[in-house]
Backbone as a ProteinNet text record, in pm:
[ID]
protein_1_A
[PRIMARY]
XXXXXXXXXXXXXXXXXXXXXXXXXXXXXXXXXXXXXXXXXXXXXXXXXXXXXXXXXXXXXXXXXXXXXXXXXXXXXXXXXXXXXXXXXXXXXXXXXXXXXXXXXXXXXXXXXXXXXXXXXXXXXXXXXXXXXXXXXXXXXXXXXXXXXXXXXXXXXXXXXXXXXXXXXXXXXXXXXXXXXXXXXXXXXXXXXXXXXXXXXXXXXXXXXXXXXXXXXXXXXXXXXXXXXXXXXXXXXX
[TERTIARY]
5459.5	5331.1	5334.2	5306.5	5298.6	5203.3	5177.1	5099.5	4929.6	4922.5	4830.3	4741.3	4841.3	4790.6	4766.6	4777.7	4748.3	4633.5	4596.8	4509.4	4391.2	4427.3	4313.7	4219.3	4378.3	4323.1	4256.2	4334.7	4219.6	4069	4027.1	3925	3829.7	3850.4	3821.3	3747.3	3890.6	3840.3	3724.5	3723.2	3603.1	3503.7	3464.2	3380.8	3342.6	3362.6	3339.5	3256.1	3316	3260.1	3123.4	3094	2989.6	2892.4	2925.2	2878.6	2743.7	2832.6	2792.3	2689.1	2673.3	2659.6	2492.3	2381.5	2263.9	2244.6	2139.8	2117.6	2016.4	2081.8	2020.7	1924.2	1921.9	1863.6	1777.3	1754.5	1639.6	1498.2	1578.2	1541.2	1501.6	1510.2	1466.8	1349.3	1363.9	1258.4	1131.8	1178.5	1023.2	1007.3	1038.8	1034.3	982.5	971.9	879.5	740.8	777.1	605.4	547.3	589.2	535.9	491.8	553.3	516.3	346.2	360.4	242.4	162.9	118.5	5.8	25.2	58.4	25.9	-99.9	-211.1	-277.5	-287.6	-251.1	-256.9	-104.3	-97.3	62.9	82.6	204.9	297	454.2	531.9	639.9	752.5	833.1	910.7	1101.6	1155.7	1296.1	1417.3	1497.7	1550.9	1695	1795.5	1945.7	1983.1	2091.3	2161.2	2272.9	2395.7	2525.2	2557.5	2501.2	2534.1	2453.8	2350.7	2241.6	2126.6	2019.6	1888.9	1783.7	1708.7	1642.3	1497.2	1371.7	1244.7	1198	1121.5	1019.8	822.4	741.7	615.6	520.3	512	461.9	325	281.7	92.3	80.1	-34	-96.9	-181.1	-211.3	-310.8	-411.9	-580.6	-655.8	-798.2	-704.7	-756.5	-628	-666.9	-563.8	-471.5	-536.7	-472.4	-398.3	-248.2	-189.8	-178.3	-118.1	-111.1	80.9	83.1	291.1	273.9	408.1	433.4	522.2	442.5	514.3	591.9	747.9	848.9	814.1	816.7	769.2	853.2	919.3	1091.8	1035.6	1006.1	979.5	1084.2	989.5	1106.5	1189.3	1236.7	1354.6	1317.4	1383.1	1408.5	1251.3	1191.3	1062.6	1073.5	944.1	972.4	847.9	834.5	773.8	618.1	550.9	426.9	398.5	464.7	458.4	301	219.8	79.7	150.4	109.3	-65.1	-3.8	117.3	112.2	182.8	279	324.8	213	192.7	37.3	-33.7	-79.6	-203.4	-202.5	-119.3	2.3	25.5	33.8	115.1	0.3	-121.9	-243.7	-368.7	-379.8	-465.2	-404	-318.7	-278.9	-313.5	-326.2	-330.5	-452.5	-566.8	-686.3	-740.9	-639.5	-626.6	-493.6	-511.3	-427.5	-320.3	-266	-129.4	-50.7	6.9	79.4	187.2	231.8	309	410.2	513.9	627.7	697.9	691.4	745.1	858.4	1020.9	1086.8	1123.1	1188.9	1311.6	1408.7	1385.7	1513	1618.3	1740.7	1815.3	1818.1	1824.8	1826	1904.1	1889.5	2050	1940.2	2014.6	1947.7	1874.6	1757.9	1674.1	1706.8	1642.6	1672.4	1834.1	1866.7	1984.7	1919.5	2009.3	1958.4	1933.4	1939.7	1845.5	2006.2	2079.2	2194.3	2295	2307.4	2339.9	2323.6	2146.2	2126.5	2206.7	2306.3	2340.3	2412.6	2541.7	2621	2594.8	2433	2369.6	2295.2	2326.1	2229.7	2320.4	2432.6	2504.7	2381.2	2351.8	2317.9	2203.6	2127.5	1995.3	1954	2031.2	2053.6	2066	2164.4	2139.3	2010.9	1946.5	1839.1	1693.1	1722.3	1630	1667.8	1789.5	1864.8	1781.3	1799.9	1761.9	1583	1528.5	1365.6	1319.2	1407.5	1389.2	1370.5	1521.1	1536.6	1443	1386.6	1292.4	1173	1133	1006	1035.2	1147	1129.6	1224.7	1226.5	1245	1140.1	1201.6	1150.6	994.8	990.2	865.3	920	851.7	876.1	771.5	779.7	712.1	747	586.7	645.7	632.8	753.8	801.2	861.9	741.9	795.7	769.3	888.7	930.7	858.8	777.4	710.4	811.8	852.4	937.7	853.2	890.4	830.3	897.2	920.9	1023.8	1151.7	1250.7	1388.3	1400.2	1293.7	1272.6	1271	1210.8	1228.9	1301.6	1421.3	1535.7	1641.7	1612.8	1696.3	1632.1	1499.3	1478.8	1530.7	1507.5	1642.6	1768.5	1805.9	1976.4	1983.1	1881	1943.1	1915	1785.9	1790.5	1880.4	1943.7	2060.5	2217.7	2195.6	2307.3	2343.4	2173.4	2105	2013.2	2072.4	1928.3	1883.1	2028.9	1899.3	1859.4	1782	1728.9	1639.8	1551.1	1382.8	1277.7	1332.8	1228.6	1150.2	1064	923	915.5	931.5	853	858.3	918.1	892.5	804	742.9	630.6	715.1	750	822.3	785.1	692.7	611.2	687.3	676.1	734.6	840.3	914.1	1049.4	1144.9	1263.9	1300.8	1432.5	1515.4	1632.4	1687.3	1790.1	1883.6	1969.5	1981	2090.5	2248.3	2262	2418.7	2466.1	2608.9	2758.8	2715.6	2661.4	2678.6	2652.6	2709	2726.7	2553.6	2501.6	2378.6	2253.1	2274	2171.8	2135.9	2201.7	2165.2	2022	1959.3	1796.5	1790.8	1822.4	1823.6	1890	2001.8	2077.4	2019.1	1965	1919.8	1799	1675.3	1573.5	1613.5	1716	1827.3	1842.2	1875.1	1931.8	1769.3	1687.7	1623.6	1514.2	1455.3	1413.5	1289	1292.2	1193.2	1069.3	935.3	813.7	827.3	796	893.7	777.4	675.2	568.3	581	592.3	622.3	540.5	474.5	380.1	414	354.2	393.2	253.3	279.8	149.2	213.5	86.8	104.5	181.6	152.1	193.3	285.2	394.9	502.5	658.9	750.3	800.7	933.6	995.8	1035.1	1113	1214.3	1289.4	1231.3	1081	1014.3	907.3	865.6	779.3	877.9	982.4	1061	1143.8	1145.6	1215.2	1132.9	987.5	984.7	962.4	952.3	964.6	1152.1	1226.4	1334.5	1326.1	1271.1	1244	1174.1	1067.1	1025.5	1121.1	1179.4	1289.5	1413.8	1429.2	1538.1	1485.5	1316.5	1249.3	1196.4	1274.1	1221.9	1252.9	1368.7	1365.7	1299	1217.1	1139.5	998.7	994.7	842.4	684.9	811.5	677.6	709.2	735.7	746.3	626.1	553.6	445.7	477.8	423.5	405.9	271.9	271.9	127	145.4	61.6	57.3	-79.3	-66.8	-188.6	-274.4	-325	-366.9	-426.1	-389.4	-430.3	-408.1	-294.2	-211.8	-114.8	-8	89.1	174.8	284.8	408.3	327.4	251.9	178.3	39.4	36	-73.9	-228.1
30565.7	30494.3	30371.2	30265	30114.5	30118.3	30062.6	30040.2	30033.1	29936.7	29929	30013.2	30072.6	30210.1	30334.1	30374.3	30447.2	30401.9	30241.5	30224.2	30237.8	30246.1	30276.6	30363.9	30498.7	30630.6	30665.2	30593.7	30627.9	30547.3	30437.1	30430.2	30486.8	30534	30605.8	30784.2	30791.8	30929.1	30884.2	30770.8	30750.9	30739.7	30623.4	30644.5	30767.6	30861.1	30965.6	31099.3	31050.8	31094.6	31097.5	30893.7	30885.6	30867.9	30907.3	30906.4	31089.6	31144.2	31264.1	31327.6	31225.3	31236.3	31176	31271.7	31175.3	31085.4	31027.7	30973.5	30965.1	30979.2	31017.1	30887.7	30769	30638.1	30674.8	30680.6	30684.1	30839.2	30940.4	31039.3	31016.5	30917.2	30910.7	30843.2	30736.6	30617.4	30738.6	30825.4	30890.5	30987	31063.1	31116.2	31046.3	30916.9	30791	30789.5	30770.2	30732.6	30856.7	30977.8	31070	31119	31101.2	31091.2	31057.5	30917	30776.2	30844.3	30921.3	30907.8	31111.8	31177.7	31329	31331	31412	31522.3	31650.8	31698	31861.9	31898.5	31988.5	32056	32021.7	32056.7	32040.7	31999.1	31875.1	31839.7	31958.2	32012.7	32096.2	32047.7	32040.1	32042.2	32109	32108.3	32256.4	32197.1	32271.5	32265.2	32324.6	32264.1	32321	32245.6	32260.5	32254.7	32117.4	32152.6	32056	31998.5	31912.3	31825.7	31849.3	31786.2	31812.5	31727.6	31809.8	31794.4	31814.3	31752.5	31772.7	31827.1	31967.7	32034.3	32001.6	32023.8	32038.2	32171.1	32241.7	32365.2	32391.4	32438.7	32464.6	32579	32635.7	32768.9	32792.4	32891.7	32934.3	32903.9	32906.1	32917.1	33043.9	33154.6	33310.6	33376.9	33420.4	33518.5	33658.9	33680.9	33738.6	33651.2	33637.6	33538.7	33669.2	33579.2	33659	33660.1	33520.5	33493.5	33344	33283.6	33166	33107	32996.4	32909.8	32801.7	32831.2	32721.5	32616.1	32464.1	32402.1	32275.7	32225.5	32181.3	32053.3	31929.7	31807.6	31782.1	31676.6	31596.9	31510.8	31440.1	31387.3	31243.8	31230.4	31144.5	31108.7	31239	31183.4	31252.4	31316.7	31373.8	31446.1	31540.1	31678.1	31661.5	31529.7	31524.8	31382.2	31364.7	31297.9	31323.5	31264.7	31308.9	31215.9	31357.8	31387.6	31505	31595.6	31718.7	31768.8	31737	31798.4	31794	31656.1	31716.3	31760.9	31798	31897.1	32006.6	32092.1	32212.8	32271.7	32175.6	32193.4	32225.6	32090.3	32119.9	32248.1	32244.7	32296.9	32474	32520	32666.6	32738.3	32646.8	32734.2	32778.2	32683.3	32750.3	32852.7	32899.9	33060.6	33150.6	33139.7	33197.6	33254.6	33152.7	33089.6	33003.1	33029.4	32929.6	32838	32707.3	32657.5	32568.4	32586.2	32495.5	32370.1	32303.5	32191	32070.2	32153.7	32086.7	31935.4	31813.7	31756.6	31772.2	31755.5	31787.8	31665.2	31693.8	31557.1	31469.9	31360.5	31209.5	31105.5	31084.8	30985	30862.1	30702.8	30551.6	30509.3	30454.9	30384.6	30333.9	30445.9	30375.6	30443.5	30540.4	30617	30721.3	30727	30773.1	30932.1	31034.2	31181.7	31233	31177.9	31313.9	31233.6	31170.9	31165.4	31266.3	31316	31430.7	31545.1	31591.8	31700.9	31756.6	31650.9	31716.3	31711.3	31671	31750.1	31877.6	31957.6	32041.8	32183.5	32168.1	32256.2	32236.8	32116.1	32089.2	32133.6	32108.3	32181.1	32302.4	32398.6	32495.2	32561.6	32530	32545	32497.5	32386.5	32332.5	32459.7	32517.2	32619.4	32752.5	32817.1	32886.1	32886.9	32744.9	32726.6	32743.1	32688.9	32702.9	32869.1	32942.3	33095.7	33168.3	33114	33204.9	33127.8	33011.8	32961.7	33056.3	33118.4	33136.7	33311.5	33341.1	33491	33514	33395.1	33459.4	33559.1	33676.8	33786.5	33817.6	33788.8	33816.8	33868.6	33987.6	33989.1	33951.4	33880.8	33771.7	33756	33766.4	33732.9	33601.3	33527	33422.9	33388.3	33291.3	33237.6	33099	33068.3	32900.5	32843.8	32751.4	32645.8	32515.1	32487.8	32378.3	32256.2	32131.2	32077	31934.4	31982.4	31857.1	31906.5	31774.5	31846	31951.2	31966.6	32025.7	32206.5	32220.9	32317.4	32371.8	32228.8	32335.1	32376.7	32314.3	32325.3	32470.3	32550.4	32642.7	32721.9	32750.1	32852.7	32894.1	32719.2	32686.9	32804	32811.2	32874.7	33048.5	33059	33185.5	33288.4	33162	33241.4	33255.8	33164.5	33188.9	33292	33325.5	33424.1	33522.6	33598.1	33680	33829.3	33831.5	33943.7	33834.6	33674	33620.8	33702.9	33759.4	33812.7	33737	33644	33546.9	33610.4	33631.9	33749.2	33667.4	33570.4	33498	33349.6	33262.7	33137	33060.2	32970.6	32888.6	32735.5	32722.1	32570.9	32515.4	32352.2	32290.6	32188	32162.1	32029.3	32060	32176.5	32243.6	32170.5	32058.6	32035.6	32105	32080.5	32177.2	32036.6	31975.2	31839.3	31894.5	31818	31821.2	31766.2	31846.2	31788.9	31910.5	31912.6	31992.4	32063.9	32001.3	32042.9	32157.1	32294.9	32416.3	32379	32299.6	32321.4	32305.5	32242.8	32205	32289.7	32435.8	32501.7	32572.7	32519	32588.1	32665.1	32689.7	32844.6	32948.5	32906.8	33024.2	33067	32993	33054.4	33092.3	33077.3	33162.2	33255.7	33273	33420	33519.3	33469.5	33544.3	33580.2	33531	33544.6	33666	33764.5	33879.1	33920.6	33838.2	33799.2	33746.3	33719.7	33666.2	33527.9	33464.7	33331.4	33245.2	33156.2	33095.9	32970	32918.8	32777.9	32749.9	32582.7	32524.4	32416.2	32348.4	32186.7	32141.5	31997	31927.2	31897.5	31908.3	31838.1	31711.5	31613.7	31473.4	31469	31561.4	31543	31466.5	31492	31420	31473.8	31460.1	31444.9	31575.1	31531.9	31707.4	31828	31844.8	31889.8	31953.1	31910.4	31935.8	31934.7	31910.2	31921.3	32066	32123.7	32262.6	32362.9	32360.1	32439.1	32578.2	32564.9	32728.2	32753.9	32657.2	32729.4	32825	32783.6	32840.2	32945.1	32982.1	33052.2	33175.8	33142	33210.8	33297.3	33207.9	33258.5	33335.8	33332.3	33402.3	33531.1	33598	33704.7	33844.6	33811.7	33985.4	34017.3	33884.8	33929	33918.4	34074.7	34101.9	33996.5	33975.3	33871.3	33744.9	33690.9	33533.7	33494.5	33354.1	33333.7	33203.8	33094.8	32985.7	32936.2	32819.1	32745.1	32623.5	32614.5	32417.5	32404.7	32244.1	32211.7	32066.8	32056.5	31968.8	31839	31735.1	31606.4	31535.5	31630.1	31597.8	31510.3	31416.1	31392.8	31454.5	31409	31435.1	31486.6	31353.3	31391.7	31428.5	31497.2	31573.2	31550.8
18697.2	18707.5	18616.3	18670.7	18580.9	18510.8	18405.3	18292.8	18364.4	18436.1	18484.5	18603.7	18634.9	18719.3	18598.3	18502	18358.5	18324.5	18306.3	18257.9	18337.4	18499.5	18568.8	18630.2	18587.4	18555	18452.6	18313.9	18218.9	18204.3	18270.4	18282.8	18381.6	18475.1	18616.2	18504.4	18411.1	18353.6	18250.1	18189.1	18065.7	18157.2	18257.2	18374	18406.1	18449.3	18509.2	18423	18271.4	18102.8	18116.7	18119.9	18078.4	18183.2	18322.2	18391.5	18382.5	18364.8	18316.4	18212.1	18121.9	18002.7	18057.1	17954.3	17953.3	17828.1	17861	17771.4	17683	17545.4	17430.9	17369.2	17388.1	17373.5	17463.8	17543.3	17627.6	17573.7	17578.4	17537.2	17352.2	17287.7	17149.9	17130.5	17283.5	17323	17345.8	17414.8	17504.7	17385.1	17264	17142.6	17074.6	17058.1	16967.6	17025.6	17144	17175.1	17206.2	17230.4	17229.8	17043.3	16983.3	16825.4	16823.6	16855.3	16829.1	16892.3	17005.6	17084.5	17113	17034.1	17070.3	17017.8	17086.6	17022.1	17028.6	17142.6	17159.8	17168.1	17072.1	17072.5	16947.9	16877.6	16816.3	16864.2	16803.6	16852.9	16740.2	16817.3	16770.5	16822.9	16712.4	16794.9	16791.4	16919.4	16952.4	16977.9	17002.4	16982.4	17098.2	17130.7	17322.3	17255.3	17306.5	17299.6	17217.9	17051.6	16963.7	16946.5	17043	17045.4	17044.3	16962.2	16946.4	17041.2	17112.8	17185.1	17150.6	17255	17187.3	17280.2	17203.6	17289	17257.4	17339.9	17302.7	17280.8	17205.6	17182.9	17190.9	17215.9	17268.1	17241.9	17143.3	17123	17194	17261	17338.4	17247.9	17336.4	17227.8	17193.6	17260.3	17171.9	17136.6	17043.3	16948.3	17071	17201.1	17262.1	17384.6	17386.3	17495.1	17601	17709.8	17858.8	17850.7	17772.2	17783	17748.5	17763.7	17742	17866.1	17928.1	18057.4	17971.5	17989.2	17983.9	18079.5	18039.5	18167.6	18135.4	18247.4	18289	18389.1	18284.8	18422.5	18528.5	18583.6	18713.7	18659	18711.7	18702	18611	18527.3	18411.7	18331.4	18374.5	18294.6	18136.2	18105.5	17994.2	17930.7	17838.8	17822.1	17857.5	17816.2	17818.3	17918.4	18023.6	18122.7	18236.4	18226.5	18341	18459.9	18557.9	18550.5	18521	18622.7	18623.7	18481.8	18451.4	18343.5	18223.5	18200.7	18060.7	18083.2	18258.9	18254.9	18224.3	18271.1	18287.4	18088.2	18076.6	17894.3	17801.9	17821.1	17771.2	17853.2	17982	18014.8	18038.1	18067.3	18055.3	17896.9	17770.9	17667.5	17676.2	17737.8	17779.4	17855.4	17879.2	17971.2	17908.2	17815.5	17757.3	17738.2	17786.1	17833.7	17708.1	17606.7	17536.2	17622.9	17582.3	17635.2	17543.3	17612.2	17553.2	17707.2	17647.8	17750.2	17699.1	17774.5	17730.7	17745.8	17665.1	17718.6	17812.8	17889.6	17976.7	17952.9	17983.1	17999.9	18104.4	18101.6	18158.2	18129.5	18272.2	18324	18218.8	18243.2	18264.5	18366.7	18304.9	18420.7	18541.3	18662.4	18763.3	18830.9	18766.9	18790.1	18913.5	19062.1	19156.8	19130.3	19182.5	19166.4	19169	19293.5	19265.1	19122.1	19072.4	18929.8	18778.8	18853.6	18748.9	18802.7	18877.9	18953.9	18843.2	18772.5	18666.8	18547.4	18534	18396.8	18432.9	18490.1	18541.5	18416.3	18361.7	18285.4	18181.2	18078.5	17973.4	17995.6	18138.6	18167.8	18128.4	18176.8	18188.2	18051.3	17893	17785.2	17709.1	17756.1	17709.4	17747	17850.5	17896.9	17786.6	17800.3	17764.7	17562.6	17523.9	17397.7	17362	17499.8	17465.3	17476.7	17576	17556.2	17433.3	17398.5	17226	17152.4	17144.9	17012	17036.9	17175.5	17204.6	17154.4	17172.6	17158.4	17038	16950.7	16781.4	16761	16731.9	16644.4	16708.7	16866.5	16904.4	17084.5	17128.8	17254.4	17355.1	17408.4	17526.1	17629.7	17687.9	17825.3	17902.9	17948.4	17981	18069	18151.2	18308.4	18308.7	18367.4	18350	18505.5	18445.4	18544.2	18581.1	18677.6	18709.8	18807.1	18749.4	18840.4	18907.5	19065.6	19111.9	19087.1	19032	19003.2	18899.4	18833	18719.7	18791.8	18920.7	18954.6	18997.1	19068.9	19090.3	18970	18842.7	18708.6	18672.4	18688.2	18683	18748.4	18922	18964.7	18936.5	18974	18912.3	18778.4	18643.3	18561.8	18583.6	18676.1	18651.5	18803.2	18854.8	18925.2	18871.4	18722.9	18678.6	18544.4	18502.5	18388.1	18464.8	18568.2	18604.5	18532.6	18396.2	18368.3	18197.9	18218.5	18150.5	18044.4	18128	18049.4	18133.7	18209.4	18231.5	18316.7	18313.5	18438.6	18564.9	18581.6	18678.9	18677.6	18781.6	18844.4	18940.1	18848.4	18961.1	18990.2	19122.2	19151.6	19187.2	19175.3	19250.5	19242.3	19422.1	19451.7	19463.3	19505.3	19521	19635.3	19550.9	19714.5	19774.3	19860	19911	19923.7	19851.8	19873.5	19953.8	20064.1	20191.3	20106.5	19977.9	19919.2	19889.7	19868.5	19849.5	19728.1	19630.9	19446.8	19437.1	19439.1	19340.5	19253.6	19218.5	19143	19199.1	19331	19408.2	19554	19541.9	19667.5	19688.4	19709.6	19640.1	19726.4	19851	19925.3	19898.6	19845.8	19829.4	19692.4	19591.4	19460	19492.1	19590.4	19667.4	19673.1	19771.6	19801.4	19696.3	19610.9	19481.4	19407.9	19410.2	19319.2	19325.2	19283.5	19277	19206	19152.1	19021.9	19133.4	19092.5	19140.2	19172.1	19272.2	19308.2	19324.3	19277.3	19338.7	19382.8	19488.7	19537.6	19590.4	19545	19524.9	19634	19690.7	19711.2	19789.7	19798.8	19901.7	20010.3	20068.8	20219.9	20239.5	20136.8	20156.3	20031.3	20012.5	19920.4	19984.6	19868	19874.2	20050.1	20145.2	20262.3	20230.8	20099.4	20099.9	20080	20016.8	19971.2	20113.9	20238.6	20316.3	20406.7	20439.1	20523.8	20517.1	20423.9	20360.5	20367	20382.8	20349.2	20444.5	20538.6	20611.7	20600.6	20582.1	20503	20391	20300.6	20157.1	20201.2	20277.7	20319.7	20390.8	20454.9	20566	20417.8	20328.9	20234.1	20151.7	20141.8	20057	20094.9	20241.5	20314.8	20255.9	20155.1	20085.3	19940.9	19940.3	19758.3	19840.7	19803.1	19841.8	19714	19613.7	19517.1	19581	19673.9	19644.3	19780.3	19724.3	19759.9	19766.2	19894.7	19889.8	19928.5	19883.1	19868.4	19860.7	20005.8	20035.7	20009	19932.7	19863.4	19966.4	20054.5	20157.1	20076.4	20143	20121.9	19984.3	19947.5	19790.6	19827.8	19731	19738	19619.2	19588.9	19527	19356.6	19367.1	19220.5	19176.4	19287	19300.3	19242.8
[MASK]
++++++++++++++++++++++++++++++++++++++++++++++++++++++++++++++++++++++++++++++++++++++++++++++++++++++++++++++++++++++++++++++++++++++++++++++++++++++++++++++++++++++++++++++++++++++++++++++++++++++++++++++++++++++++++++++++++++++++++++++

């Protein structure tokens, strides 16, 4: 191999690195201004494979909780993103519901959806990590709210952790991507899944999302808990 065919493998392999890789500049940007402008919650931060990540923590507000909803945004947004994710984060502790709402990782602005496919590993520890913070030295019960891509990063992990702890999944805005990726089969992790399954979406969501769903339905025929629910004259963001 000539020099220049080496060098074009090894850039093809750094490419392909940081292609992979999210990004932590962006994710420090949405940690700043979430700083400046919180009021409900506490910012707490949590560790997944080396790296520190930011979660949002919410106390219920009576001394008796029901559990704690892990709650996993869409795609490159971030923990206290409205309408749905800050409603969700703030308004469940009022039913006594504590909440934690992670960071997820994120590509660069404007980076297309299947790009997040091969962060879906780091996803997956980032969930993995908000579990154990929630059930230090306390046993709880804990079902992860996903929303958008955020919901299929929830299956994705609890078909790859199913004896998690996790009680129960609510997925709104659940879509089924017509792609190859090992992380993106959302029927077959329907399939697998056994646990209480609640899938949410609107009428006027997003094409993969209303187009799927008596699939999801059809894959969801041997869990006697799984429930879907279309929300009329909604869109994507309800």
């Amino acid at each position: 191999m000539k020099l220049t065919g080496y060098l074009f493998w090894l850039l093809c392999c750094t490419f392909a690195g940081i292609c992979q890789a999210s990004d932590s500049g962006r994710e420090a940007l949405y940690a700043s201004e979430i700083g400046r402008n919180l009021q409900v919650g506490k910012m707490v931060w949590l560790e997944a494979q080396g790296k520190k990540f930011l979660g949002l923590y919410t106390e219920t507000e009576r001394e008796e909780e029901y559990g704690v909803a892990l709650i996993i945004h869409d795609t490159g947004e971030q923990p206290d993103r409205r309408h749905v994710v800050h409603a969700l984060r703030t308004r469940l502790p009022e039913h006594r519901w504590a909440t934690l709402s992670l960071q997820m990782p994120v590509r660069e602005a404007g980076a297309p959806v299947g790009d997040y496919y091969a962060l879906f590993p780091e996803a997956r520890a980032r969930i993995q990590a908000g579990i154990d913070y929630l059930k230090t030295g306390k046993d709880r019960n804990v079902v992860l709210i996903g929303y958008g891509l955020g919901s299929l990063m929830a299956l994705n992990y609890q078909s790859e952790h199913p004896a998690s702890g996790v009680s129960a999944i609510a997925a709104i805005s659940l879509p089924a991507p017509d792609n190859d990726s090992e992380a993106v089969q959302t029927l077959a992790f329907i399939d697998k899944t056994d646990i209480p399954l609640l899938d949410i979406y609107a009428s006027l969501d997003l094409p993969e999302v209303v187009d799927s769903a008596r699939k999801r339905r059809l894959a969801a025929k041997g869990n006697v808990s799984y429930r879907q629910v279309r929300i009329d004259d909604h869109s994507h963001q309800f």
